[in-house]
VOPAGU-2260 file (C-alpha; in pm, 1 decimal, decimal comma):
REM VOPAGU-2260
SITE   aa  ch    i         X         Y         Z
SITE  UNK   A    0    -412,1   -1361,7   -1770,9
SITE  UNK   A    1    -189,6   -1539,7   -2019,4
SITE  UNK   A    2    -395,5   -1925,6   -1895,7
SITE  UNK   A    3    -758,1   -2003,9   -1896,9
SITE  UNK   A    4    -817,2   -2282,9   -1649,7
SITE  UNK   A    5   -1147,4   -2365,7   -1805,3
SITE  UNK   A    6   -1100,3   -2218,8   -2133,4
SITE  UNK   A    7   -1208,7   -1896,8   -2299,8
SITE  UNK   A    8   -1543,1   -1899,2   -2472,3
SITE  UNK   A    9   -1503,9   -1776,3   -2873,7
SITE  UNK   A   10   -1444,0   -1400,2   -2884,1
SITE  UNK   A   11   -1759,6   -1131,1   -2897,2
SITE  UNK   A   12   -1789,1    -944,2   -3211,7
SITE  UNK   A   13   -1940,7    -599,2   -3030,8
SITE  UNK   A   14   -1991,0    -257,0   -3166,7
SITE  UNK   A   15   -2075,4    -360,1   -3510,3
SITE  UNK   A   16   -2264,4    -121,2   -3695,0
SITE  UNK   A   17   -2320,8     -73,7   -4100,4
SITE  UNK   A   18   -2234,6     284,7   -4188,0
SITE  UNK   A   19   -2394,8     442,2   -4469,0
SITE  UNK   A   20   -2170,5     716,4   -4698,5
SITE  UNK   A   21   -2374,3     967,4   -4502,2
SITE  UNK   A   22   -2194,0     857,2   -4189,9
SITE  UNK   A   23   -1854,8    1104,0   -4054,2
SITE  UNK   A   24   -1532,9     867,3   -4022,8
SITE  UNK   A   25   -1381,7     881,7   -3681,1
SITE  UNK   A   26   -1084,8    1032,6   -3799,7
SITE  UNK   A   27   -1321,9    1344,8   -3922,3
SITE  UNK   A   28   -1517,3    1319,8   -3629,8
SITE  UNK   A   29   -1571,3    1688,4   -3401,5
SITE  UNK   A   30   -1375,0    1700,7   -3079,0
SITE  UNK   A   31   -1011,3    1618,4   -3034,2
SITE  UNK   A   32    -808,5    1498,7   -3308,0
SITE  UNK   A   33    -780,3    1105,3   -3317,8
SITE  UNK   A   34    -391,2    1105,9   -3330,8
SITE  UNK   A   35    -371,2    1339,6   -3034,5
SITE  UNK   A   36    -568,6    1041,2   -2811,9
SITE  UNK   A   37    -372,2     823,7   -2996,3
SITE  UNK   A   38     -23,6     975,0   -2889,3
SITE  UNK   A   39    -186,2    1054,1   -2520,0
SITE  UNK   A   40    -247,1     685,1   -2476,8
SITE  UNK   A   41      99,9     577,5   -2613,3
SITE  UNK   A   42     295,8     853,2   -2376,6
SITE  UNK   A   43      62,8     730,1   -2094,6
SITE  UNK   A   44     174,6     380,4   -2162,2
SITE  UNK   A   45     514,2     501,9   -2133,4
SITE  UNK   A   46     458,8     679,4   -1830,8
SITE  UNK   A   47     219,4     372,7   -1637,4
SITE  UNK   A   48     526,0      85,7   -1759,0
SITE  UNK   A   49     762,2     340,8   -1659,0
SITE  UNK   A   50     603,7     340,1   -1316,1
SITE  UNK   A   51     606,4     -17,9   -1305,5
SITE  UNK   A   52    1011,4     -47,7   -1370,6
SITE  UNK   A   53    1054,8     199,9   -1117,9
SITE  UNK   A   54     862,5     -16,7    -805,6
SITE  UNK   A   55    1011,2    -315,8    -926,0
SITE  UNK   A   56    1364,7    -157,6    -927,0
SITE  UNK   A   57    1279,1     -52,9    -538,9
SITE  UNK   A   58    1144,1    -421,6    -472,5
SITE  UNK   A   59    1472,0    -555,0    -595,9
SITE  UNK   A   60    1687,7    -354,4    -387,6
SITE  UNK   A   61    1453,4    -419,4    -116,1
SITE  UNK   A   62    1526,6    -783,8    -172,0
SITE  UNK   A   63    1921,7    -712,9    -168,3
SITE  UNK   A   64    1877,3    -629,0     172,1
SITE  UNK   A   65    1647,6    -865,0     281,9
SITE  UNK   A   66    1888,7   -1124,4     117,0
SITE  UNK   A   67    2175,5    -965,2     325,8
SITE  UNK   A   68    1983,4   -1021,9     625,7
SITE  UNK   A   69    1708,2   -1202,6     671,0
SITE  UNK   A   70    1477,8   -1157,8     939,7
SITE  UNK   A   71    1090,1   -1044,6    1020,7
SITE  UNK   A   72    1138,5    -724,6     968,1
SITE  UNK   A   73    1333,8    -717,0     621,9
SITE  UNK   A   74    1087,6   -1003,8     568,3
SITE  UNK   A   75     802,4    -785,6     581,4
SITE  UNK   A   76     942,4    -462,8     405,4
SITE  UNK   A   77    1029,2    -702,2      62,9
SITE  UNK   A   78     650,5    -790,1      98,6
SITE  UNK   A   79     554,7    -469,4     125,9
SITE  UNK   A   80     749,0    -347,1    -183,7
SITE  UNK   A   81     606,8    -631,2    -394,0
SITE  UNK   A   82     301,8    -499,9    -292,8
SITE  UNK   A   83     376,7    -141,1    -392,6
SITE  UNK   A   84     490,0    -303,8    -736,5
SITE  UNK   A   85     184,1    -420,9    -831,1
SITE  UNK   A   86     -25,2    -108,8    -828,7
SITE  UNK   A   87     144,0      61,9   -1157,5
SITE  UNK   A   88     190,9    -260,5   -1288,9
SITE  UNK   A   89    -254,1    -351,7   -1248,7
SITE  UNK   A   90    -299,6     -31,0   -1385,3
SITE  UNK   A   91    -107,6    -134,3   -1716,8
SITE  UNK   A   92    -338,1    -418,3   -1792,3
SITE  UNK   A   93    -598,8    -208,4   -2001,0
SITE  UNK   A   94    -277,1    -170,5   -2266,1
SITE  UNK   A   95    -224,3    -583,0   -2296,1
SITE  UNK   A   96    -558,3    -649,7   -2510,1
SITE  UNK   A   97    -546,8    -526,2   -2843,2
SITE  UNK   A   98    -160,5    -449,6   -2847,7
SITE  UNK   A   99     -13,8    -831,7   -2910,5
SITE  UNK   A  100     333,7    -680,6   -2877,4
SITE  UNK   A  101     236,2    -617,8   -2492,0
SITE  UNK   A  102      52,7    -941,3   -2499,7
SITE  UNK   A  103     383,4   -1129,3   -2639,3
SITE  UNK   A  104     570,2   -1031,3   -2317,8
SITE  UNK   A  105     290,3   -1074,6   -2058,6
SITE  UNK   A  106     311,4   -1414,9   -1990,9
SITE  UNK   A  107     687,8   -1298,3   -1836,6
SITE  UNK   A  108     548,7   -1112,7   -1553,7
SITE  UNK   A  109     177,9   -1169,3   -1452,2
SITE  UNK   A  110     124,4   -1574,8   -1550,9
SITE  UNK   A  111    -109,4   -1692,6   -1285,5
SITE  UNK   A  112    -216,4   -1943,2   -1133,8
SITE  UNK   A  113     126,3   -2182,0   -1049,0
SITE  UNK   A  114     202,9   -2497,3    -951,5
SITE  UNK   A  115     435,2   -2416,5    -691,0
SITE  UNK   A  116     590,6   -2739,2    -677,8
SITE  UNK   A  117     793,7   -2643,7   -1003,7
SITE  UNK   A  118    1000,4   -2372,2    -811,7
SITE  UNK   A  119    1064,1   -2518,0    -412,0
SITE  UNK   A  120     922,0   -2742,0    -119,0
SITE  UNK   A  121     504,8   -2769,6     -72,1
SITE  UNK   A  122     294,1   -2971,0     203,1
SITE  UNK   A  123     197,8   -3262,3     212,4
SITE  UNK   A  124    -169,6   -3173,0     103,4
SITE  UNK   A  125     -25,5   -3049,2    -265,3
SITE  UNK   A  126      16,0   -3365,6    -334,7
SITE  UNK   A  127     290,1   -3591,9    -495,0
SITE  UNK   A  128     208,0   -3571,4    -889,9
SITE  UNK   A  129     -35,8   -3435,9   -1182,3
SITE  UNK   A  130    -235,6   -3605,4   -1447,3
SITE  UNK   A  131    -137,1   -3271,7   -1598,2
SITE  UNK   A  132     164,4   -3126,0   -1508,5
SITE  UNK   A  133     480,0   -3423,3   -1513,9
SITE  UNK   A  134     670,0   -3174,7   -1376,4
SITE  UNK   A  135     480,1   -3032,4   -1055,8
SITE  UNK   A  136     681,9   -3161,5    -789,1
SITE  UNK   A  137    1037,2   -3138,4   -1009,6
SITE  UNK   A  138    1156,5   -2843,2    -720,4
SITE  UNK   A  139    1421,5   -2665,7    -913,9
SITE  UNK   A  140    1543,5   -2508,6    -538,8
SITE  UNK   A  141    1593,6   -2868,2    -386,7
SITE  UNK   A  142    1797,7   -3011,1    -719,5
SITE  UNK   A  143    2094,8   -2939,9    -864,2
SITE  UNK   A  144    2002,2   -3194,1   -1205,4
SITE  UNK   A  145    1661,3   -3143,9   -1366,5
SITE  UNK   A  146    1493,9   -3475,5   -1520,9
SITE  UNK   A  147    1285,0   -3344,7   -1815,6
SITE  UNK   A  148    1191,3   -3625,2   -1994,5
SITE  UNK   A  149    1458,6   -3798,8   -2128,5
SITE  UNK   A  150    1696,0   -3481,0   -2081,2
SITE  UNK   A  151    1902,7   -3402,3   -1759,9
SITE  UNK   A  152    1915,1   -3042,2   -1701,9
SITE  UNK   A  153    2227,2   -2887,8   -1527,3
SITE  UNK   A  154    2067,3   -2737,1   -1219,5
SITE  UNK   A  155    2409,5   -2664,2   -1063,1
SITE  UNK   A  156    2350,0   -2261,4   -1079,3
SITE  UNK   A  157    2032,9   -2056,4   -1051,0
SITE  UNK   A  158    2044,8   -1811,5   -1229,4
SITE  UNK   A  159    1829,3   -1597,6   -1506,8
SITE  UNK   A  160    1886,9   -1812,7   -1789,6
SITE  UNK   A  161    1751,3   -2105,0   -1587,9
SITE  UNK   A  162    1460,2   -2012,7   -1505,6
SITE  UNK   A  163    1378,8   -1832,3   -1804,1
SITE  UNK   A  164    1412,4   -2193,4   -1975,1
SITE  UNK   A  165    1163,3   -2345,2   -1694,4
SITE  UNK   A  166     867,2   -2105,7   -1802,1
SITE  UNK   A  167     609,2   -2352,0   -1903,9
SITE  UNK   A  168     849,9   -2638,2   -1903,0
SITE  UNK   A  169     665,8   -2928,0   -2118,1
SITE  UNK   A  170     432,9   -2680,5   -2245,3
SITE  UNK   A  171     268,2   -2650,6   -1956,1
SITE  UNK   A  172     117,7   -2353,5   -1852,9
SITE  UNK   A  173      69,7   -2362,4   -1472,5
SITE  UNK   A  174     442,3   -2399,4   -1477,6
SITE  UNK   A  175     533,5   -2051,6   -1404,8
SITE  UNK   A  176     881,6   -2018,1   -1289,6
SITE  UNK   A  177     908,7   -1614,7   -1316,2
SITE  UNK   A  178     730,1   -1293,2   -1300,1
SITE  UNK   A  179     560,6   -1154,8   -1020,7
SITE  UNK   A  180     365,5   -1471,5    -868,8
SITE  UNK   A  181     725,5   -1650,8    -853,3
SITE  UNK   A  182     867,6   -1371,5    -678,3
SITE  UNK   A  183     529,5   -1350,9    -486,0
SITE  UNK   A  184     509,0   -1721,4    -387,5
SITE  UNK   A  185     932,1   -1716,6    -251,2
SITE  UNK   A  186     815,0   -1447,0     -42,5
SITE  UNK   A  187     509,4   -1550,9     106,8
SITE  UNK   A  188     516,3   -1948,3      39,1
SITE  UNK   A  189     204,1   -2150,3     -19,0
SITE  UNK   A  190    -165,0   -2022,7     127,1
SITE  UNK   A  191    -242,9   -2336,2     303,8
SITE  UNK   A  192    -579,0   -2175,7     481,5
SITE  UNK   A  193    -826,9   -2264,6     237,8
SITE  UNK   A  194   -1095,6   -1971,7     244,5
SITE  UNK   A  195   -1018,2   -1913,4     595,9
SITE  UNK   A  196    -847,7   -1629,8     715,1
SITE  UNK   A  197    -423,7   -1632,5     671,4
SITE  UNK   A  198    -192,2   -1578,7     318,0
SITE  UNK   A  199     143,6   -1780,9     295,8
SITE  UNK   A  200     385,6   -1770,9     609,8
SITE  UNK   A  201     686,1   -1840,9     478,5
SITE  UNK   A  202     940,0   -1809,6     728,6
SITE  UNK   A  203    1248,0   -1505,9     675,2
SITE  UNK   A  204    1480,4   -1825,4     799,8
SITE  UNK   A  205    1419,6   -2020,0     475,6
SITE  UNK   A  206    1657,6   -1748,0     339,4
SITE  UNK   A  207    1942,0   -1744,1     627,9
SITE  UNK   A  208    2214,1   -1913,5     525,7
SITE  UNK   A  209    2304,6   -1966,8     937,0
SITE  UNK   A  210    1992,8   -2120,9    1038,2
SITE  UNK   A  211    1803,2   -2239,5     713,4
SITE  UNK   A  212    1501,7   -2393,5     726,5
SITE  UNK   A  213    1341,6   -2626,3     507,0
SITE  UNK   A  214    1703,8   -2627,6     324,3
SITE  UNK   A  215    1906,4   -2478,6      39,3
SITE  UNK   A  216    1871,4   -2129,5     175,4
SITE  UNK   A  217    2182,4   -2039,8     -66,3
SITE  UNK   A  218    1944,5   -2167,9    -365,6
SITE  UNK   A  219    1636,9   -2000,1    -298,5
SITE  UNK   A  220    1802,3   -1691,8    -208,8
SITE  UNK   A  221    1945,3   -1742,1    -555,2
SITE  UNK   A  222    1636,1   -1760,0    -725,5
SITE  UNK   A  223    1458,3   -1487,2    -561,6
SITE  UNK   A  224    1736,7   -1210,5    -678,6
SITE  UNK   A  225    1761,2   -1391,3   -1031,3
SITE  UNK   A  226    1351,5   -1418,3   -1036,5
SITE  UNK   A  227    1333,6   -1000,0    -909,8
SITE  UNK   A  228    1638,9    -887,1   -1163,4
SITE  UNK   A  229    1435,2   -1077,5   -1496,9
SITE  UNK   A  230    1104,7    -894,2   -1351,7
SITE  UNK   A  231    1264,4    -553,0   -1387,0
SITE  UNK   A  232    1443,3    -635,5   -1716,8
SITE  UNK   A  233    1105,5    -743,3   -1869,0
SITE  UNK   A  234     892,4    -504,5   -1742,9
SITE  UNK   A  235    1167,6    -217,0   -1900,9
SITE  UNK   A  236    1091,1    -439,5   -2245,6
SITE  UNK   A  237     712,3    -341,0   -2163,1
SITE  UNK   A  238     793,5     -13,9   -2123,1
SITE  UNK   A  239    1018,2      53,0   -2455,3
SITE  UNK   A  240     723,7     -39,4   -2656,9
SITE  UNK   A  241     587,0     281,2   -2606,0
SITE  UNK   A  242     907,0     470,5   -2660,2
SITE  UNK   A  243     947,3     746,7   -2922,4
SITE  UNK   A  244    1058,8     423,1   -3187,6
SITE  UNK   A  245     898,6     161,2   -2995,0
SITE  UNK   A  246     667,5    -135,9   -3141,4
SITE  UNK   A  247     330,6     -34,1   -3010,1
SITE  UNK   A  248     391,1     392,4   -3049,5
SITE  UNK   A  249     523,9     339,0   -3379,1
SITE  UNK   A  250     177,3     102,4   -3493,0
SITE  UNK   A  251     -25,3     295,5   -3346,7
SITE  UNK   A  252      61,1     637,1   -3432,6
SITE  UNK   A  253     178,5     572,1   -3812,8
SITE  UNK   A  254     -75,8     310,3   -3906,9
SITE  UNK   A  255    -477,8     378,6   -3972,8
SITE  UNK   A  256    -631,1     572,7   -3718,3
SITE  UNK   A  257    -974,7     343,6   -3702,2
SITE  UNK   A  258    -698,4      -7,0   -3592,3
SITE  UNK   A  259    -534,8     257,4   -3329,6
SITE  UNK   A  260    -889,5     346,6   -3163,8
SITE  UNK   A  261    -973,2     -22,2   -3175,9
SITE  UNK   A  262    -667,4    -117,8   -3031,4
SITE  UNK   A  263    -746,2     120,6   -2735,2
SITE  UNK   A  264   -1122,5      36,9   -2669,4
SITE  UNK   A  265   -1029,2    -350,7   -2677,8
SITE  UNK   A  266    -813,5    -309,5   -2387,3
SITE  UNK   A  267   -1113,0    -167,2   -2182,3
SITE  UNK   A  268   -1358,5    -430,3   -2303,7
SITE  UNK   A  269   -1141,5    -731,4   -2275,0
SITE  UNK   A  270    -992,7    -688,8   -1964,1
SITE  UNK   A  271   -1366,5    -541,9   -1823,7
SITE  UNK   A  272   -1507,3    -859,0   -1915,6
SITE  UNK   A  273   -1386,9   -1188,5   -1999,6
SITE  UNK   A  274   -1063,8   -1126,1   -1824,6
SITE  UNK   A  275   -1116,7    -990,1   -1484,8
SITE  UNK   A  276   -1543,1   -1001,8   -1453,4
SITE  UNK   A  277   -1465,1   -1335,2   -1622,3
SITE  UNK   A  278   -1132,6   -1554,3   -1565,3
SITE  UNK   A  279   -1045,5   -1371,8   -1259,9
SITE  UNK   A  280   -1320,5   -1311,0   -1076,7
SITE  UNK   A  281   -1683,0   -1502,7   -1198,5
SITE  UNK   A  282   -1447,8   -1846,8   -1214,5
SITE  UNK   A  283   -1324,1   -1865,5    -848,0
SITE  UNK   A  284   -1663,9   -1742,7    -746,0
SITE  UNK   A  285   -1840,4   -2047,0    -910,4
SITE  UNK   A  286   -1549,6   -2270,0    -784,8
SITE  UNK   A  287   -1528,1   -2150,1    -450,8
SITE  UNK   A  288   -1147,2   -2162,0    -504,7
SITE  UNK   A  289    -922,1   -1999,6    -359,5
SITE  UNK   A  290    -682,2   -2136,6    -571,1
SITE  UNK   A  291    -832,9   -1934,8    -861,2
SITE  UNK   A  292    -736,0   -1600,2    -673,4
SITE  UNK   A  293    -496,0   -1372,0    -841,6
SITE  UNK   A  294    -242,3   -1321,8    -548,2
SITE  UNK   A  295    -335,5   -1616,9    -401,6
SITE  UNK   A  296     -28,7   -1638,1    -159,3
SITE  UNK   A  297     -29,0   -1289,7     -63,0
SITE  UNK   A  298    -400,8   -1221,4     -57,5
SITE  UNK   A  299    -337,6    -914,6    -205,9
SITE  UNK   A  300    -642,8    -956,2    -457,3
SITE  UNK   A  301    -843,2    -739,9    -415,5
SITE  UNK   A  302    -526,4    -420,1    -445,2
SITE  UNK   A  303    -457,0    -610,7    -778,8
SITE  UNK   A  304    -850,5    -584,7    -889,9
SITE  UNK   A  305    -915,6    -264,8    -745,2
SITE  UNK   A  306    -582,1    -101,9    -958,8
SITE  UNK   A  307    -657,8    -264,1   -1239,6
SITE  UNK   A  308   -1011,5     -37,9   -1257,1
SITE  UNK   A  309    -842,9     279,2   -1154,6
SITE  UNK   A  310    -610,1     171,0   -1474,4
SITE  UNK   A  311    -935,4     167,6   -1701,9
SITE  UNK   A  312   -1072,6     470,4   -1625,4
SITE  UNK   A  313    -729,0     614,3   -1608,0
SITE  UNK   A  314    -712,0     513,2   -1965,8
SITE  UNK   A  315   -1071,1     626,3   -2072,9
SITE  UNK   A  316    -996,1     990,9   -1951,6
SITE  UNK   A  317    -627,0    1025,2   -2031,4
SITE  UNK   A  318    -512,8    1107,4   -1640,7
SITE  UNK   A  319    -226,2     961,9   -1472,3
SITE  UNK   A  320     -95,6    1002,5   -1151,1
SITE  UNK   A  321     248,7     907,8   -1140,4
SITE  UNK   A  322     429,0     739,4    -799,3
SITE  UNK   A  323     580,0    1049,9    -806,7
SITE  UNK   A  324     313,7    1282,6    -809,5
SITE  UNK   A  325     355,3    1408,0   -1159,5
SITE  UNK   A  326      19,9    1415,2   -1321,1
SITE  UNK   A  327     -19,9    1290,2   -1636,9
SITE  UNK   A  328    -330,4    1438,3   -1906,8
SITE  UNK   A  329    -401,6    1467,8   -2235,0
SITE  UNK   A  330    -672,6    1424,7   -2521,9
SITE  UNK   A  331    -809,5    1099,2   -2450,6
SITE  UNK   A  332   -1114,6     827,2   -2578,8
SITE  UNK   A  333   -1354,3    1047,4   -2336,6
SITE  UNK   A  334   -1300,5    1348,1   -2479,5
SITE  UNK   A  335   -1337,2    1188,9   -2823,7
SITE  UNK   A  336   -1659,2     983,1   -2729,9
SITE  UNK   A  337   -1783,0    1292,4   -2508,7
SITE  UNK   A  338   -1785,6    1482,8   -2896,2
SITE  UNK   A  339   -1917,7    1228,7   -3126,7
SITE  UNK   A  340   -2149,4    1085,2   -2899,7
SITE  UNK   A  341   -2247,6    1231,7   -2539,9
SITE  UNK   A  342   -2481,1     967,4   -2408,4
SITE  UNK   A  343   -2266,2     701,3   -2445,3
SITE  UNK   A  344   -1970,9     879,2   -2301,4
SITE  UNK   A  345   -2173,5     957,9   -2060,1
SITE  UNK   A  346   -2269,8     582,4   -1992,7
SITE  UNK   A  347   -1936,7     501,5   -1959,7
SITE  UNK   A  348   -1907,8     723,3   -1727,4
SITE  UNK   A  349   -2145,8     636,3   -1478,6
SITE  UNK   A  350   -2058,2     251,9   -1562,7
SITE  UNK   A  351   -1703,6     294,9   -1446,4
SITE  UNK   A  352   -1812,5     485,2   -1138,9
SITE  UNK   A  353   -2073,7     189,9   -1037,7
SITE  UNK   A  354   -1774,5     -59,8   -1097,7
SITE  UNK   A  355   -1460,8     141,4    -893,2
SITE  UNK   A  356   -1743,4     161,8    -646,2
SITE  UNK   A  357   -1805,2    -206,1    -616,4
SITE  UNK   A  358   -1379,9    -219,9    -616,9
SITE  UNK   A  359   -1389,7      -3,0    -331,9
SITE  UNK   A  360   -1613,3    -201,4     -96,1
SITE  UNK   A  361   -1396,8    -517,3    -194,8
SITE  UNK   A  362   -1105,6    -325,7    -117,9
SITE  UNK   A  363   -1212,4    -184,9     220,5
SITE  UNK   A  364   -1366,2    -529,5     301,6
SITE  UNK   A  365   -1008,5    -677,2     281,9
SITE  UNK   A  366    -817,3    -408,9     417,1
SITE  UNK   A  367   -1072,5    -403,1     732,9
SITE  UNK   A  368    -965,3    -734,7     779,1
SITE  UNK   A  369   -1302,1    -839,8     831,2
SITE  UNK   A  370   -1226,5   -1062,5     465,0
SITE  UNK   A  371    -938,5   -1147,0     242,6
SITE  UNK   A  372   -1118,6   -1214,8    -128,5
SITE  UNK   A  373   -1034,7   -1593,1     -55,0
SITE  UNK   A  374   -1286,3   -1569,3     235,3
SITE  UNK   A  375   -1541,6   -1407,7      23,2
SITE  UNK   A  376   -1569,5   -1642,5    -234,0
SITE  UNK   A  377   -1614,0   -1923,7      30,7
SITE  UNK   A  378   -1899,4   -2133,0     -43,6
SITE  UNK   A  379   -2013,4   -2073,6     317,6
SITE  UNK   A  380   -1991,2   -1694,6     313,1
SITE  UNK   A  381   -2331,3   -1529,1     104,1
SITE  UNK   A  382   -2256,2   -1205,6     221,3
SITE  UNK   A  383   -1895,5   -1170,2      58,8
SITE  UNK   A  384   -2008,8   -1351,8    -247,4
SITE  UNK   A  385   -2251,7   -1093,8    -280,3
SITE  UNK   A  386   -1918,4    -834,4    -259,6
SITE  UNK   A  387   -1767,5   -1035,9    -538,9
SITE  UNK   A  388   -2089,2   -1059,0    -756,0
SITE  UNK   A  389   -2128,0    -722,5    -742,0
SITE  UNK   A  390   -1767,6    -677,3    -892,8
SITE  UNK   A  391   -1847,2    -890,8   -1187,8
SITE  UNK   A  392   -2192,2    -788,7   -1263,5
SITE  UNK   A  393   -2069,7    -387,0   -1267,1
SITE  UNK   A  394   -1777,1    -511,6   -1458,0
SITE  UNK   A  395   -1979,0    -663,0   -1772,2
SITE  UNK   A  396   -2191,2    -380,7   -1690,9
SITE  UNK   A  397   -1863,0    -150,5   -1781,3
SITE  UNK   A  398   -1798,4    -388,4   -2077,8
SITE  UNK   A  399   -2128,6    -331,0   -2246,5
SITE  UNK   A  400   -2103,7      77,6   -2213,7
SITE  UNK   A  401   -1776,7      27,2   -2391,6
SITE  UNK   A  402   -1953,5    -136,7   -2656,0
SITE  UNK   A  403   -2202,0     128,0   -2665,0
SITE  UNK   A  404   -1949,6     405,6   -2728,0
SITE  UNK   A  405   -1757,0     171,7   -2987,7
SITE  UNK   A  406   -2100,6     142,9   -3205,1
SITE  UNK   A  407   -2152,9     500,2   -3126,7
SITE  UNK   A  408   -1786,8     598,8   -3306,8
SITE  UNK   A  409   -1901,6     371,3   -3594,7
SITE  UNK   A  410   -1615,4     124,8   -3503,2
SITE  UNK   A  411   -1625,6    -288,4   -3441,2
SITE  UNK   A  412   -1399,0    -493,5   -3189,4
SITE  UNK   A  413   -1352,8    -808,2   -3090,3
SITE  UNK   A  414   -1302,8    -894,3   -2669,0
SITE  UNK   A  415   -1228,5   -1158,8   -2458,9
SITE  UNK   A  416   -1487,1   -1427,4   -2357,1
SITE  UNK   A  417   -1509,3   -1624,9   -2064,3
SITE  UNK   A  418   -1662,9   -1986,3   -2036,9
SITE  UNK   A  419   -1763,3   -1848,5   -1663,4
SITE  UNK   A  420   -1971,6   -1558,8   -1807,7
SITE  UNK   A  421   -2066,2   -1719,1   -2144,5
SITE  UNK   A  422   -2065,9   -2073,2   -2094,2
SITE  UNK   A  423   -2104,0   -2138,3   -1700,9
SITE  UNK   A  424   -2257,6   -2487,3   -1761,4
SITE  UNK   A  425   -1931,1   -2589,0   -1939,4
SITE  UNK   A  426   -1716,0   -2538,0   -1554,0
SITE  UNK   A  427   -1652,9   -2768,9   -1351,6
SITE  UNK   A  428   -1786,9   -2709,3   -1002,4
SITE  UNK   A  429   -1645,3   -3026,9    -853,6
């Protein structure tokens, strides 16, 4: 995630390891050539962003006609599509950490968590104001003129531009005003259950112009086309990057060949540990939050955590399926550990099947019904904390096999820390 509620601990220097002139460079290595992983991993980029602009394409035109007519049941199939969305898009996040191109334009489509006050009406309970945020009840929906600081703000029409220029308003970073959770919270509305059972209920009324509820119907409508349209245009922007002359194909595939296998391995380790064993998951665990839950108003959580595995060892052994069907393969860091260094490959291996296996019994838990992943991270339910400490403790499990196979290449890389998993004295549990 682009914000670290509690901070992120100094970055892990792993993998390093001295090499003598004896030693064979990776790009000499035995197995597949290094540039053919290389250009694998950029055309699977391509192919997994690709994926991503194509869901969010059907979401929007989903949300036309849910816009044309709102009720339950066009209610429910824009829900649905943002769900669909998000699997390609989880499955990305392995290509964010160690490309800073990708990293630039995260923030415009996965910034989590958000003060929802920024974009339209909240209870009671949120509360009228923030030490932090000056700005969390401003309700760009409900007002027409915008008070930002000593600056009015022209309201009058939602549109792109707008809300674009309310992304972190006063530099604050739980003011998230697009990307999926924006589109995500005017669908669903606030989670006001705690971690009991129930995501947001916003009603399909709030959105009919002929019997709106909770006002400016015409306004949010507004803002949930201009919110989808900027989602599709950005993740297209995602996608380019590994084009035949974009950013991240063109760095990776014309610069050293070490920096491009380092590029690829960071992915794995960061988002393996400090991100999603760390900031995601380990933090709300500790807090008991439910607040620090991904898709907190669509407990969709554990679909986001569970695709975002499938998209690391997707990565690690170059195989895509495609929404489509097409199947996507290729050289990939696997084969390439798998021929320079078998036992670590093959501790990757079994790491990433212990971790989609702990995915998969927080997946079935939720989709059961018998827990959403706010319930299990309730302070008064052991059972599904156990569920969620399993997650984390396979994931940094996962990010220490990586590690392995990096020292085992003769490579170094820095990942992403977590005060949760490296500092848990340092959170605040009250």
């Amino acid at each position: 995630m682009k914000k670290t509620l509690m901070g992120m601990a100094a970055a892990l220097t792993i993998g390093t390891l001295e090499m003598s002139a004896a030693l064979v460079s990776p790009a000499q290595a035995a197995g597949p050539k290094a540039a053919d992983v290389i250009t694998h991993y950029a055309d699977m980029g391509y192919a997994m962003y690709g994926d991503a602009v194509t869901t969010a394409q059907a979401l929007d035109k989903v949300i036309d006609a849910f816009l044309a007519d709102p009720n339950d049941k066009t209610l429910a199939a824009a829900r649905d599509a943002w769900k669909a969305a998000r699997v390609p898009y989880m499955q990305t996040e392995a290509f964010r950490f160690g490309n800073p191109e990708i990293d630039d334009l995260e923030g415009n489509v996965n910034s989590w968590p958000l003060d929802e006050g920024l974009i339209d009406y909240v209870a009671d309970s949120y509360g009228q104001s923030s030490d932090s945020n000056p700005y969390y009840r401003l309700n760009i929906i409900a007002n027409k003129e915008l008070q930002l600081g000593k600056d009015k703000v022209d309201a009058s029409v939602i549109d792109k531009k707008l809300i674009q220029s309310m992304e972190e308003v006063g530099n604050v970073e739980t003011n998230v005003a697009i990307g999926y959770h924006a589109v995500e919270f005017l669908l669903w509305g606030q989670d006001l259950n705690g971690t009991g059972p129930g995501a947001g209920n916003r009603p399909a009324t709030d959105y009919d112009q002929k019997n709106c509820t909770h006002g400016n119907c015409d306004r949010r409508a507004a803002y949930l086309k201009a919110a989808t349209d900027l989602l599709v245009e950005d993740l297209a922007a995602m996608r380019d990057l590994f084009a035949a002359d974009g950013a991240v194909r063109k760095r990776l595939t014309t610069g050293k060949t070490d920096d491009a296998l380092v590029s690829m391995f960071t992915g794995l380790g960061s988002l393996s540990y400090g991100e999603l064993a760390g900031e995601r998951t380990k933090l709300g665990l500790m807090l008991h939050d439910p607040e620090q839950e991904h898709d907190c108003f669509s407990d969709n959580t554990h679909n986001s955590d569970y695709y975002d595995q499938q998209g690391m060892v997707d990565i690690y052994n170059g195989t895509y399926t495609k929404v489509d069907g097409t199947k996507v393969k290729g050289a990939s860091l696997h084969d390439y550990v798998k021929a320079n260094a078998g036992d670590a490959d093959k501790r990757v291996l079994a790491a990433m099947k212990d971790t989609t296996g702990a995915m998969t019994v927080l997946k079935k838990t939720a989709d059961s019904g018998k827990w959403a992943y706010d319930q299990m991270i309730g302070a008064d339910n052991p059972e599904g904390n156990k569920i969620v400490q399993h997650v984390v403790d396979t994931l940094v499990a996962q990010a220490h096999a990586v590690e392995a196979a990096v020292t085992a290449v003769h490579l170094t890389i820095k990942v992403e820390g977590s005060d949760s998993l490296d500092n848990p004295s340092a959170v605040k549990t009250n």
